[in-house]
OpenMM code with the backbone's topology and positions (N, CA, C; nanometers):
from openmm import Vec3, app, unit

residues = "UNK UNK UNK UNK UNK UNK UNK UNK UNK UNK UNK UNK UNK UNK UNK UNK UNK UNK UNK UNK UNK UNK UNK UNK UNK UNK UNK UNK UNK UNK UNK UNK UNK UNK UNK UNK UNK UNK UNK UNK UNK UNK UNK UNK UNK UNK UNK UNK UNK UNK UNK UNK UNK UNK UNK UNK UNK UNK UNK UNK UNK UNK UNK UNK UNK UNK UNK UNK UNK UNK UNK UNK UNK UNK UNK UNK UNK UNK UNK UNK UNK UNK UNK UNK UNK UNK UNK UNK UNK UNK UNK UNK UNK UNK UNK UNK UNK UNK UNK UNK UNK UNK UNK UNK UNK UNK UNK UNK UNK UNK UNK UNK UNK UNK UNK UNK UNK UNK UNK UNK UNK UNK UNK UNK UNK UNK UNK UNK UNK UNK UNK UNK UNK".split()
positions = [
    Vec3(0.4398, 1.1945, 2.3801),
    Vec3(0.3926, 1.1115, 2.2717),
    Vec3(0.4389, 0.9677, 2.2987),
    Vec3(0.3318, 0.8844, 2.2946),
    Vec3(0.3666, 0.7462, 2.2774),
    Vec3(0.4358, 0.6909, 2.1622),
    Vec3(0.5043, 0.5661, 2.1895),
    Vec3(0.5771, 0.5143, 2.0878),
    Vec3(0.4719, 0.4452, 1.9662),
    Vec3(0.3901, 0.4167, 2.0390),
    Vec3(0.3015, 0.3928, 1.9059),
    Vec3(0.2497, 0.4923, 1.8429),
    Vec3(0.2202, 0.5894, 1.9029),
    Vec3(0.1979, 0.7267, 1.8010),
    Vec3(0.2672, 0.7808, 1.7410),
    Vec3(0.3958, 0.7646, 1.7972),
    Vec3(0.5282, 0.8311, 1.7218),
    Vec3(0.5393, 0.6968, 1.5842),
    Vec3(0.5263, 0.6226, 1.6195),
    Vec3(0.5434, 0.5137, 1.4684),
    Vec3(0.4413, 0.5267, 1.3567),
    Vec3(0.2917, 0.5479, 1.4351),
    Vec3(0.1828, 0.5874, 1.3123),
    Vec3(0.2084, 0.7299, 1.2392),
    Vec3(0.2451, 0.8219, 1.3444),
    Vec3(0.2983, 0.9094, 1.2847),
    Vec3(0.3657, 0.9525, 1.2079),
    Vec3(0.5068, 0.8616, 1.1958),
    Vec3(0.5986, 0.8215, 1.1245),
    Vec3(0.5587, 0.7975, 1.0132),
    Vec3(0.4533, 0.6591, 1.0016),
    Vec3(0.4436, 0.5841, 0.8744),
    Vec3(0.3629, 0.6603, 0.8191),
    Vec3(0.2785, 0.7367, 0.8886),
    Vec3(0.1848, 0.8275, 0.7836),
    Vec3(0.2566, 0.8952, 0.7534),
    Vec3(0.3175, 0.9984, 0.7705),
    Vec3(0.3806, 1.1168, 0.6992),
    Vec3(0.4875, 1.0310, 0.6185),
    Vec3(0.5284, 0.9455, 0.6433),
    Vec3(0.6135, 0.8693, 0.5364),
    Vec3(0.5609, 0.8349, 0.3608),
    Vec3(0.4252, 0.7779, 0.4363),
    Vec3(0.4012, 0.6529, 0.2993),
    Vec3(0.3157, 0.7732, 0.2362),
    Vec3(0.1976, 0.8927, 0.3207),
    Vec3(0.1560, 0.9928, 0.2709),
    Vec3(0.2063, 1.0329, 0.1301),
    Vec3(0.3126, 1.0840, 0.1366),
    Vec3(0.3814, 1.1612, 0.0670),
    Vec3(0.4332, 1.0487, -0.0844),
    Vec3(0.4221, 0.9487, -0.0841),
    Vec3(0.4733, 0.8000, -0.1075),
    Vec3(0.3271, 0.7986, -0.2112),
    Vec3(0.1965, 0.7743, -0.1723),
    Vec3(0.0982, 0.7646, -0.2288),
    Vec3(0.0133, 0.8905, -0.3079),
    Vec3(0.0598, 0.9944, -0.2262),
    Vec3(-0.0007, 1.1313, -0.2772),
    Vec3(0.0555, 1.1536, -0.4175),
    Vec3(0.1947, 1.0993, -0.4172),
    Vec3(0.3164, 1.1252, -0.5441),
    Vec3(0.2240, 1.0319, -0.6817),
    Vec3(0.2045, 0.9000, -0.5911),
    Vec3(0.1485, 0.7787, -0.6969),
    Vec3(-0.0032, 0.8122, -0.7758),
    Vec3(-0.0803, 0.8830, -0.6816),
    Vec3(-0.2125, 0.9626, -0.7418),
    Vec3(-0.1834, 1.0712, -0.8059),
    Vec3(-0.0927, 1.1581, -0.8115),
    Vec3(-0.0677, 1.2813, -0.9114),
    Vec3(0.0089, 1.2329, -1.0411),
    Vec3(0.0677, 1.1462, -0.9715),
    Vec3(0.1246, 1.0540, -1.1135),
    Vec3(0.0484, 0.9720, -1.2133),
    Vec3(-0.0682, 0.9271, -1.1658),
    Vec3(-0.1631, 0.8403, -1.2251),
    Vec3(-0.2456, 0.9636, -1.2712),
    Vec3(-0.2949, 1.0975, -1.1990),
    Vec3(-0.4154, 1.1925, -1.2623),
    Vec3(-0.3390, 1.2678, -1.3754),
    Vec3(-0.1993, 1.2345, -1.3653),
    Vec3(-0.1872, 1.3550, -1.4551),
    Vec3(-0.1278, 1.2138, -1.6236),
    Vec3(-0.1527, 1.1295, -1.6147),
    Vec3(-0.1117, 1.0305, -1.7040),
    Vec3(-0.2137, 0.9972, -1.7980),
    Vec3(-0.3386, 1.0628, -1.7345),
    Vec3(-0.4715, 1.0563, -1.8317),
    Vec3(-0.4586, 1.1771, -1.9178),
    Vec3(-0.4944, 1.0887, -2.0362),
    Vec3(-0.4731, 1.1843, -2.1951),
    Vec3(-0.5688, 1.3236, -2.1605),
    Vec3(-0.4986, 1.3983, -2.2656),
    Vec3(-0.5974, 1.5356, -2.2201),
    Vec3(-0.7458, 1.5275, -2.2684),
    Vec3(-0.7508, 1.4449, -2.3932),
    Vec3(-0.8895, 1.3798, -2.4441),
    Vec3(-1.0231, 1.3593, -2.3862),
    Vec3(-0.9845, 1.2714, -2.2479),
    Vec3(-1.0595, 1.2249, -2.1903),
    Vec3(-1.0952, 1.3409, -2.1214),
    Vec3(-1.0648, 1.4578, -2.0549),
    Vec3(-1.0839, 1.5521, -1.9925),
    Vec3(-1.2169, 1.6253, -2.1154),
    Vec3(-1.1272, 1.6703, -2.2160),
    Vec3(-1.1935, 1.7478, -2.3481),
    Vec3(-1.3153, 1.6375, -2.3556),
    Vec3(-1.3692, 1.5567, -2.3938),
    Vec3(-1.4402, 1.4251, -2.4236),
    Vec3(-1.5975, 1.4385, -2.3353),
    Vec3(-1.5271, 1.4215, -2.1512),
    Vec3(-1.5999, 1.4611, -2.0689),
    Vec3(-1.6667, 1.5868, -2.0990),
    Vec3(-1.6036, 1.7297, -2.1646),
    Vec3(-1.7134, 1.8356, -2.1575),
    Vec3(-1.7866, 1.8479, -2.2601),
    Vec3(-1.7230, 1.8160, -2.3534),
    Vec3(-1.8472, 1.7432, -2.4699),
    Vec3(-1.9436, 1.6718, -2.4357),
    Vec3(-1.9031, 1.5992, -2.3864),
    Vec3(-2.0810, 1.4996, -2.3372),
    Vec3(-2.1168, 1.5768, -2.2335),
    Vec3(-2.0957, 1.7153, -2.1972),
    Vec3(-2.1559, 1.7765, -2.0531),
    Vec3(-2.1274, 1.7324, -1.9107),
    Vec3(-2.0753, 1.6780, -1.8796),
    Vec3(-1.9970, 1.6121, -1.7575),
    Vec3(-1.9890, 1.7175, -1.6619),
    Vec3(-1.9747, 1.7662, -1.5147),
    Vec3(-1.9553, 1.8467, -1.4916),
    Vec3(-1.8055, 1.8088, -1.3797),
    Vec3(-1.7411, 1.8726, -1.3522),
    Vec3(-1.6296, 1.7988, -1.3163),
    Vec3(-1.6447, 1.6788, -1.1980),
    Vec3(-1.7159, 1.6584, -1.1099),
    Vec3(-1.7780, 1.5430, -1.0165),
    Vec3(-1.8082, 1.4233, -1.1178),
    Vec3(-1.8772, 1.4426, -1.2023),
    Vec3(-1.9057, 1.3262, -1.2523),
    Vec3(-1.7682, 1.3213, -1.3458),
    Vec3(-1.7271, 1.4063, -1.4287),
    Vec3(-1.5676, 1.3370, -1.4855),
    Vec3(-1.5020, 1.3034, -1.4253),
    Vec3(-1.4621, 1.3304, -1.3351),
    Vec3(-1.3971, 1.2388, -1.2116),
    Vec3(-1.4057, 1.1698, -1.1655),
    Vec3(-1.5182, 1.0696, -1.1687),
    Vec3(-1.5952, 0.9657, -1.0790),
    Vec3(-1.6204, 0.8985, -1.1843),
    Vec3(-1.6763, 0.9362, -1.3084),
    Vec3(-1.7209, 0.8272, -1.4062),
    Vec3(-1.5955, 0.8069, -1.5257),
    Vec3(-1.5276, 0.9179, -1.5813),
    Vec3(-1.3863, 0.8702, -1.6497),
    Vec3(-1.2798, 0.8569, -1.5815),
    Vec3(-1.2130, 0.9923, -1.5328),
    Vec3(-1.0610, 0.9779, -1.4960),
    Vec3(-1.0860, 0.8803, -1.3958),
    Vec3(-1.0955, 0.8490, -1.2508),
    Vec3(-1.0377, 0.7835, -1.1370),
    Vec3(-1.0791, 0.6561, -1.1857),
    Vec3(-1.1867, 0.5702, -1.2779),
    Vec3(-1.1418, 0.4194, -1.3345),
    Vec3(-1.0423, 0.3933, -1.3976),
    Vec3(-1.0054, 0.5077, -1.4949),
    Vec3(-0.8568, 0.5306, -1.5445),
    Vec3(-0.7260, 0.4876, -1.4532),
    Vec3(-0.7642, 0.5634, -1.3704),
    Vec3(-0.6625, 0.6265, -1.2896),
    Vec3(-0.6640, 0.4948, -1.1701),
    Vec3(-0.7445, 0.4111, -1.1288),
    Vec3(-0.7617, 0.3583, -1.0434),
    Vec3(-0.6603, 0.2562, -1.1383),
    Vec3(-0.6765, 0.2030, -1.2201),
    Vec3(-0.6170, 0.0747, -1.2952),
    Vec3(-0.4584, 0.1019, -1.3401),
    Vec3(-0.4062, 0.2349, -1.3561),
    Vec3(-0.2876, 0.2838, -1.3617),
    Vec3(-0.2130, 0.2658, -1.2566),
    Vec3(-0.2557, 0.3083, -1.1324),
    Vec3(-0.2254, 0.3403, -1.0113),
    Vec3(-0.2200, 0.2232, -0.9279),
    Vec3(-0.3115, 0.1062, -0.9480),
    Vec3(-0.3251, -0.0205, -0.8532),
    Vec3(-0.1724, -0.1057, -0.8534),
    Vec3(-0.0766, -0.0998, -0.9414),
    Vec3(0.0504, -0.1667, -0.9241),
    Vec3(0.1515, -0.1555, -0.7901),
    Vec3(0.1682, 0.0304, -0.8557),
    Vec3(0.2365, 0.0895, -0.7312),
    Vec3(0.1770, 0.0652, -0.5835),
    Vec3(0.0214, 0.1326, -0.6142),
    Vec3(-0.0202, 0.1325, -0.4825),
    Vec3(0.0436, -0.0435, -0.4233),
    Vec3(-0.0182, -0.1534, -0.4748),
    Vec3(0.0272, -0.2723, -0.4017),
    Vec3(0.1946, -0.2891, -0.3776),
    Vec3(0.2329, -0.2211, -0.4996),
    Vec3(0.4497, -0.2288, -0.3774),
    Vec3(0.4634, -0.0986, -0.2783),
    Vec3(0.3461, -0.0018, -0.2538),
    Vec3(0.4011, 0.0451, -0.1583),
    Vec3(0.2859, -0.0039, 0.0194),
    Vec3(0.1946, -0.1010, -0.0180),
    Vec3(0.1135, -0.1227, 0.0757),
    Vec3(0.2011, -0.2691, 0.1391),
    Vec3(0.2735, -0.3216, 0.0424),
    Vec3(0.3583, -0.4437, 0.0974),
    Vec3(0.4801, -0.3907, 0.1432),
    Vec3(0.5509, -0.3021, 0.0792),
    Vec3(0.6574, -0.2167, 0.1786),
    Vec3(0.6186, -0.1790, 0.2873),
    Vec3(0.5113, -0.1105, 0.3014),
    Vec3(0.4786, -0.0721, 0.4679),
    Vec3(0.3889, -0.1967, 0.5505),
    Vec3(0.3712, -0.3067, 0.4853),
    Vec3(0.3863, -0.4549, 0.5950),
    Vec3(0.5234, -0.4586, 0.6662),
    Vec3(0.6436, -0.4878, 0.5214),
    Vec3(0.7373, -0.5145, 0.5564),
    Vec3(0.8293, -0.4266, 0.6699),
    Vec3(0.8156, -0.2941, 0.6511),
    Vec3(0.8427, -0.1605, 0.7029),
    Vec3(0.7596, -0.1861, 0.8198),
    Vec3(0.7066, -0.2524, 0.8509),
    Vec3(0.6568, -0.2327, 1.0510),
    Vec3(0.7185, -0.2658, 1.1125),
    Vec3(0.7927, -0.3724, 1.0611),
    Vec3(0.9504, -0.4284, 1.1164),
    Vec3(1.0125, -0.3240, 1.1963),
    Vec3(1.0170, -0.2083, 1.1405),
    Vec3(1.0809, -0.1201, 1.2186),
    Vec3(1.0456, -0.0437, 1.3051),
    Vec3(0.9612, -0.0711, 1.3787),
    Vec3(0.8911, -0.0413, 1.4981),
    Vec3(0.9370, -0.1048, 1.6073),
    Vec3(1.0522, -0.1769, 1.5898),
    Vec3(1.1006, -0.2882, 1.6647),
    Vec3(1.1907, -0.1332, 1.7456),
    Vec3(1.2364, -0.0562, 1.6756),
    Vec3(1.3524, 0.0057, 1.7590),
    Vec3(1.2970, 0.0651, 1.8174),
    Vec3(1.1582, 0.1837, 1.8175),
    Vec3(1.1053, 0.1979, 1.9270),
    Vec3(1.0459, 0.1385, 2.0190),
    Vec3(1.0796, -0.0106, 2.0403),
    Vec3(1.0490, -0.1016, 2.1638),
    Vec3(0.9091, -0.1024, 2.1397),
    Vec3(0.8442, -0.1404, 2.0530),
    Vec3(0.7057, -0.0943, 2.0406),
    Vec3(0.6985, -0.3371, 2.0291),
    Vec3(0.5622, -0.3770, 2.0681),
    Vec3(0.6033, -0.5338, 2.0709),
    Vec3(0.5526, -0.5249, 1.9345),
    Vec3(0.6077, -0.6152, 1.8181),
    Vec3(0.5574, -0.6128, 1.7118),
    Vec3(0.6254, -0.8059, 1.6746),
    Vec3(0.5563, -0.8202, 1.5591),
    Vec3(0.5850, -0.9550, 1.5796),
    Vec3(0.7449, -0.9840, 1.5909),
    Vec3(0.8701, -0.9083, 1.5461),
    Vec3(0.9697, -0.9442, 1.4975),
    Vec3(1.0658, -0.9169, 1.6762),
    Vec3(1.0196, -0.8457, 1.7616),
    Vec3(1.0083, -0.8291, 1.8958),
    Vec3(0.9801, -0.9242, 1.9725),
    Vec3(0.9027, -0.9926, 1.9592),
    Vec3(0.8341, -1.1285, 1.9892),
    Vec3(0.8878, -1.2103, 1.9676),
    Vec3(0.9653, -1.2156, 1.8268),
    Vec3(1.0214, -1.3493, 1.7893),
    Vec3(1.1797, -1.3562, 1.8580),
    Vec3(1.2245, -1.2367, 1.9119),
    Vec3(1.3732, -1.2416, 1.9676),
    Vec3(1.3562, -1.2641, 2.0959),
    Vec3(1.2458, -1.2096, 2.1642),
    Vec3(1.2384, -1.2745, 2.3016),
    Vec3(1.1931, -1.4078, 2.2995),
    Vec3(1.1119, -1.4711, 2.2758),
    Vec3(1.1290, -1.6219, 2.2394),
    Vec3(1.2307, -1.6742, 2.2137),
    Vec3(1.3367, -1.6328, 2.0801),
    Vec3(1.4400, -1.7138, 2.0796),
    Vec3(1.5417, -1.7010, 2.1490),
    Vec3(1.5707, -1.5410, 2.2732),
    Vec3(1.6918, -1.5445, 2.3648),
    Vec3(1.6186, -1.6612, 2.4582),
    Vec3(1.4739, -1.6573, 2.5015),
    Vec3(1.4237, -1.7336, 2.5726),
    Vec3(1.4617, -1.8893, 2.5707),
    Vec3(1.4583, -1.9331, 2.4574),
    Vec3(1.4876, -2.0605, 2.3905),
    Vec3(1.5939, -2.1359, 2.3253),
    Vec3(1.6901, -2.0191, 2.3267),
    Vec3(1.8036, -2.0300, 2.2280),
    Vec3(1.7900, -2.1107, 2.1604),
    Vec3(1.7020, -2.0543, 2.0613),
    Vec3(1.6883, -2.1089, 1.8816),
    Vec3(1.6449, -1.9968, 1.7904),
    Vec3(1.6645, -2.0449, 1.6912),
    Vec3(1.6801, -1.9653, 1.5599),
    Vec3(1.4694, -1.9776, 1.5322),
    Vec3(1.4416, -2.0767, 1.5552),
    Vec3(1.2963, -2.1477, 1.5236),
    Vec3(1.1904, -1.9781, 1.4982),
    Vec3(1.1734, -1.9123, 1.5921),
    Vec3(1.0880, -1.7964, 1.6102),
    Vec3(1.1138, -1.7037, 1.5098),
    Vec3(1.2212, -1.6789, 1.4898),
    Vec3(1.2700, -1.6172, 1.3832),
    Vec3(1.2212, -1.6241, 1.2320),
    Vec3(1.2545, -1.7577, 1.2710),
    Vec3(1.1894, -1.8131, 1.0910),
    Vec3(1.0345, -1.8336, 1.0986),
    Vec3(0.9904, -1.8664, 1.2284),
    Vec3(0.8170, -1.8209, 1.2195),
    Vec3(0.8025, -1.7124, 1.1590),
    Vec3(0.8384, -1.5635, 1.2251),
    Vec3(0.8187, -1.4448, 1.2526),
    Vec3(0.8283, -1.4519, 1.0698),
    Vec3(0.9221, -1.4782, 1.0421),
    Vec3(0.9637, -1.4479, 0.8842),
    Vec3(0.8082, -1.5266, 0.7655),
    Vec3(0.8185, -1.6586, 0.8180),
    Vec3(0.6818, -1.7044, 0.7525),
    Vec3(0.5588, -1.6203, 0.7915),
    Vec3(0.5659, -1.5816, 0.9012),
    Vec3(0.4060, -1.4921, 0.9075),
    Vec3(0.4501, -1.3661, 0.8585),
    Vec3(0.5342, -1.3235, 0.7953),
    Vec3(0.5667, -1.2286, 0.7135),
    Vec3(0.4997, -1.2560, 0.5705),
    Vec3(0.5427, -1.3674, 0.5439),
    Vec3(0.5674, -1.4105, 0.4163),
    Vec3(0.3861, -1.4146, 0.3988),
    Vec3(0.3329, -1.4882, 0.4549),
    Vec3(0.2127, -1.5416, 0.4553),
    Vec3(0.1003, -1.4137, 0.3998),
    Vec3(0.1388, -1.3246, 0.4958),
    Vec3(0.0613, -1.2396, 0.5085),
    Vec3(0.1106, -1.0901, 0.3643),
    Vec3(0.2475, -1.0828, 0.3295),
    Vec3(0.2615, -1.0616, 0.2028),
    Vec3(0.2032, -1.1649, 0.0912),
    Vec3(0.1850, -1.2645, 0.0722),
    Vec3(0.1746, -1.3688, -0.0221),
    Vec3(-0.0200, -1.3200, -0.0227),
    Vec3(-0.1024, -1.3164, 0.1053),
    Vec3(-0.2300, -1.2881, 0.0513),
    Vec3(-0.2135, -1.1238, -0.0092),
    Vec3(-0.2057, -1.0654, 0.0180),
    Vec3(-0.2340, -0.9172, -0.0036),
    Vec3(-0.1529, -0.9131, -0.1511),
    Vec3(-0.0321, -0.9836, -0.1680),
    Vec3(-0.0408, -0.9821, -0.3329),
    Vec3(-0.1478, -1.0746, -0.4351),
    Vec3(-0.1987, -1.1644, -0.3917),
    Vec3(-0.2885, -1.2336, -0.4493),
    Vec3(-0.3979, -1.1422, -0.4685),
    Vec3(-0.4418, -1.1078, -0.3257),
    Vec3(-0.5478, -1.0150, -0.3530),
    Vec3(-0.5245, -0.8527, -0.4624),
    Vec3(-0.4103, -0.8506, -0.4293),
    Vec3(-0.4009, -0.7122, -0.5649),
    Vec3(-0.4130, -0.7656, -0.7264),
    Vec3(-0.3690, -0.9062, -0.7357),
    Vec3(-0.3646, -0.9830, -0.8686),
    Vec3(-0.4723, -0.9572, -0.8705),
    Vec3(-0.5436, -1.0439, -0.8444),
    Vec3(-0.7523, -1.0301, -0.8169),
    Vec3(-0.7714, -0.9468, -0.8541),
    Vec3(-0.7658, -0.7786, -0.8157),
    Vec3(-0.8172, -0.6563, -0.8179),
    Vec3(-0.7159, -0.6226, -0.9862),
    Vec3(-0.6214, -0.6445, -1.0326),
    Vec3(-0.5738, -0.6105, -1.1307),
    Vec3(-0.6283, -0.7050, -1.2204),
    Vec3(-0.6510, -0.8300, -1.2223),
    Vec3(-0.7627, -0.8911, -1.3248),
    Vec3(-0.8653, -0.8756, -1.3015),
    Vec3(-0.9468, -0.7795, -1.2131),
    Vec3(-1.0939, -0.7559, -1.2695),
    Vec3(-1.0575, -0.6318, -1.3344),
    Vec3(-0.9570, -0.5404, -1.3047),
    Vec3(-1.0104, -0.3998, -1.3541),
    Vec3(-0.9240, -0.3782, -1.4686),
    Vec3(-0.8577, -0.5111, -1.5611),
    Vec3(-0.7966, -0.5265, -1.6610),
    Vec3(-0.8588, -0.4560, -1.7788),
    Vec3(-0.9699, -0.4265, -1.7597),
    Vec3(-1.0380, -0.4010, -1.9601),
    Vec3(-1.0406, -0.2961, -1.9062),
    Vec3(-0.9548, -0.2042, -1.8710),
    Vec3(-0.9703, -0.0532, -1.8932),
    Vec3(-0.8208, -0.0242, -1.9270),
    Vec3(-0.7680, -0.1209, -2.0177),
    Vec3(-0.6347, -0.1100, -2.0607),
    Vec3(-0.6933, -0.0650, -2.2198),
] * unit.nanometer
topology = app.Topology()
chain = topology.addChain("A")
for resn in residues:
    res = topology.addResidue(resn, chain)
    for name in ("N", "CA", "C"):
        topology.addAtom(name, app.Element.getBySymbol(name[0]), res)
């Protein structure tokens, strides 16, 4: 097994278990109502699922999901120990190269940068799907 497979591997069975938790937590947080509600109006379970619970459930669930999709940005970092080149790898050979601190604090801003959109963009996605509060 390659080291990059051994790391995807890793992070999947990691964050898997991480997100699977956050969707059973969000399906089971919908009132029993909405379930009862759905078979009253005839729903058959495909469409209660698709047309009530998971908009529910999608707007419950979008918080977590975004702190655990920015943890596993931050968490690639650690791909560094299986010698795998990742940016934070990059930035130490540059700076033994250079002896400076400079790469470092790049490496850290293109951290930052790239956390700073992906929370904007979850804001975005949590103010459109706000009126299902």
């Amino acid at each position: 097994m390659t080291d990059f497979t051994a790391g995807v591997v890793a992070f999947f069975l990691n964050y898997a278990a991480y997100f699977a938790e956050i969707f059973r937590g969000g399906i089971q947080s919908i009132d029993r109502g909405q379930y009862e509600a759905s078979k009253v109006l005839g729903f058959d379970k495909f469409t209660m699922y698709k047309r009530v619970i998971f908009p529910q459930v999608f707007k419950r669930i979008l918080a977590p999901i975004s702190n655990e999709v920015i943890t596993l940005v931050k968490d690639t970092s650690l791909v560094y120990i299986l010698g795998l080149n990742d940016i934070l790898r990059i930035s130490q050979i540059a700076m033994n190269r250079e002896a400076s601190l400079l790469p470092l604090f790049e490496a850290g801003a293109i951290y930052l940068i790239f956390v700073a959109i992906l929370t904007k963009g979850f804001e975005l996605l949590e103010k459109k799907y706000s009126y299902y509060r």
